[in-house]
N, C-alpha and C positions, 0 to 999 in steps of 0.2 A: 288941690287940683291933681288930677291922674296924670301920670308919667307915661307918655308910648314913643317905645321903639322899635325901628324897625330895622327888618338885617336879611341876609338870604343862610340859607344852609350853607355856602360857603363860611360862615362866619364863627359854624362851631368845628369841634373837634372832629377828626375820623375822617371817614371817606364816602363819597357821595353813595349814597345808598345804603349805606350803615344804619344800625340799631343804635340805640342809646348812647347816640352823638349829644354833646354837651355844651351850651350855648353861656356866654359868660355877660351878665346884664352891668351898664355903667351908672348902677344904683347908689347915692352916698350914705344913705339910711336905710336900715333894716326894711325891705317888701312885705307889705302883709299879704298871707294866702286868698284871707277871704274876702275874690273882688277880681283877683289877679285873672289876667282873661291870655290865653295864648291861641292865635291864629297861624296858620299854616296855609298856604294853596287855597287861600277864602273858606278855610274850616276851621271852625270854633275845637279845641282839643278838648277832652274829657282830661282834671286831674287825676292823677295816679292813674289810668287806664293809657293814656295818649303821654303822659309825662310825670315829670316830679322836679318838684323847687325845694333847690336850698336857699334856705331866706338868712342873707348876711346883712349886716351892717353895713358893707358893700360889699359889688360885685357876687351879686346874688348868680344863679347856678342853676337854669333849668336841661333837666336831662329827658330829650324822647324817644321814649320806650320803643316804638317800631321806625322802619325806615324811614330816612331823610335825605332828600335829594340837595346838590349843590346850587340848584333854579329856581328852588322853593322857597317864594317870597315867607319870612318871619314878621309877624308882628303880635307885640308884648304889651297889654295898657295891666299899669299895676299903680296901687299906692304906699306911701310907706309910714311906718309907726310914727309918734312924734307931731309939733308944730311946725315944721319947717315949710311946708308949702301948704298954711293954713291953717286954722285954727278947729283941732282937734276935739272930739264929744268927748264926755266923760269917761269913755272905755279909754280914751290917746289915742283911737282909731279917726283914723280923716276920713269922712263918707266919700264914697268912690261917685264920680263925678257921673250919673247917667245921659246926660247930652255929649260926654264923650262915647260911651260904649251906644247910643245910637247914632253917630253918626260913622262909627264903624261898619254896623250895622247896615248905614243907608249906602256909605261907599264899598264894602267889600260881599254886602248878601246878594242873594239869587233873587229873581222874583217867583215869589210864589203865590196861588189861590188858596184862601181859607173858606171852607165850605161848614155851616154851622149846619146842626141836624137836628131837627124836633121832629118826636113821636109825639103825633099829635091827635092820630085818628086811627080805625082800623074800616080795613073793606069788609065786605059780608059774610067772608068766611072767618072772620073775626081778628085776620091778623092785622099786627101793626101797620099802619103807613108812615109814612116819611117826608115832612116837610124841607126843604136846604135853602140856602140864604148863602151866596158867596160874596167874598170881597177880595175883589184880584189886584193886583199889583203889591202887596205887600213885601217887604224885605226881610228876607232871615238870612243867618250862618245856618250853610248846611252842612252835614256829614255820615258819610256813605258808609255804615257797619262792613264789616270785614272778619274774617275769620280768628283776628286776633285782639277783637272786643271784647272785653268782660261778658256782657250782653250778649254776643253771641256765643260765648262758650260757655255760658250757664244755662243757656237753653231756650233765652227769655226770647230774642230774637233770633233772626235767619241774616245771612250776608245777604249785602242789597238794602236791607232795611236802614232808614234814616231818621239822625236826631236833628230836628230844627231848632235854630237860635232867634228866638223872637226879642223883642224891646220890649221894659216890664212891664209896660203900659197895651201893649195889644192885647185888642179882643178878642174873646169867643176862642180861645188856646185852651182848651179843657177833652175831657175824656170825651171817646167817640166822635169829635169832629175830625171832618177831614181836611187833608192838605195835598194841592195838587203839584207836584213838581217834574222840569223833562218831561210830563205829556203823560204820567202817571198819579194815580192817587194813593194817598197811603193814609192811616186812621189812628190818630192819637188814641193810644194807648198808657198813657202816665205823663202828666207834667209834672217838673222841677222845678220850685221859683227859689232862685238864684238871689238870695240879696244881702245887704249890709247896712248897719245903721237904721234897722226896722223898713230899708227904704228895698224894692223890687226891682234889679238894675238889672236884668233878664229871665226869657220863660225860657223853658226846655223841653222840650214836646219829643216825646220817642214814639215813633209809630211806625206800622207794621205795613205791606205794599196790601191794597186791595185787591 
């Protein structure tokens, strides 16, 4: 079973609004990376871009890279190497529990529309049309690109532009659909599936505003 804790930006090093403030986790076993999920202010962080873990045998060590306020709820769901809470696959890796990271999901996402788009026909001047198919209320982790995103500063995206955290079971998360958020649309451009243990325990959808 997955470990989560939670704590506020009070709880690391440094001073409210500091950069790579340093949060100390009450882990007794080595964390493993892949699975380790870090929330902030109801946003899923990007590793190495939004932070970085040191993975101890305890009291593991994640450090985030841009600002951290002292009111900024923390929450950490991770698992760690080893039998101890469960019986481990072949790799010693424990499969990262996915009804925990959805109900993350259902408690701390936004609601969002997902708009599915098939080319399916064209008018008389020969160009495509566009069928859509939404399904609204769905829940993701959302998060707001900023100037001091990888993605934005390679060029890929613009500030404003959003990565949504879907459950690795939602549908219709692929290229060219869209997702409406705050009363704007914006258009998947690349998903990331997120998983461990051959198993899908989140999507990652980066897309650009409409």
């Amino acid at each position: 079973m997955p470990t989560t804790e939670s704590y506020t930006g009070a709880n690391c090093t440094g001073s409210s609004g500091d950069t790579n403030r340093v949060l100390t986790l009450s882990n007794t076993r080595t964390t493993i990376g892949n699975g380790l999920i870090v929330i902030v202010a109801n946003n899923a962080l990007h590793p190495t871009t939004d932070f970085t873990v040191s993975h101890k045998s305890a009291s593991s060590t994640i450090t985030f890279v841009n600002s951290l306020w002292n009111d900024q709820n923390i929450t950490v769901i991770y698992n760690v190497a080893g039998a101890e809470q469960g019986t481990a696959g072949a790799s010693g890796i424990i499969p990262l529990d996915t009804q925990a990271i959805n109900n993350e999901i259902d408690y701390f996402g936004s609601t969002v529309t997902i708009r599915a788009v098939t080319d399916d026909s064209y008018s008389k001047w020969g160009d495509p049309t566009e069928s859509t198919s939404d399904n609204s209320n769905v829940k993701a982790m959302v998060q707001v690109l900023s100037q001091e995103d990888n993605l934005v500063k390679e060029g890929i995206f613009q500030n404003g532009d959003k990565v949504f955290w879907f459950k690795g079971n939602q549908g219709n998360i692929s290229r060219g659909n869209r997702i409406q958020h705050s009363s704007k649309w914006y258009e998947i451009t690349r998903v990331v599936e997120h998983t461990t243990a051959d198993i899908t325990y989140a999507l990652e959808a980066q897309t650009k505003k409409v």
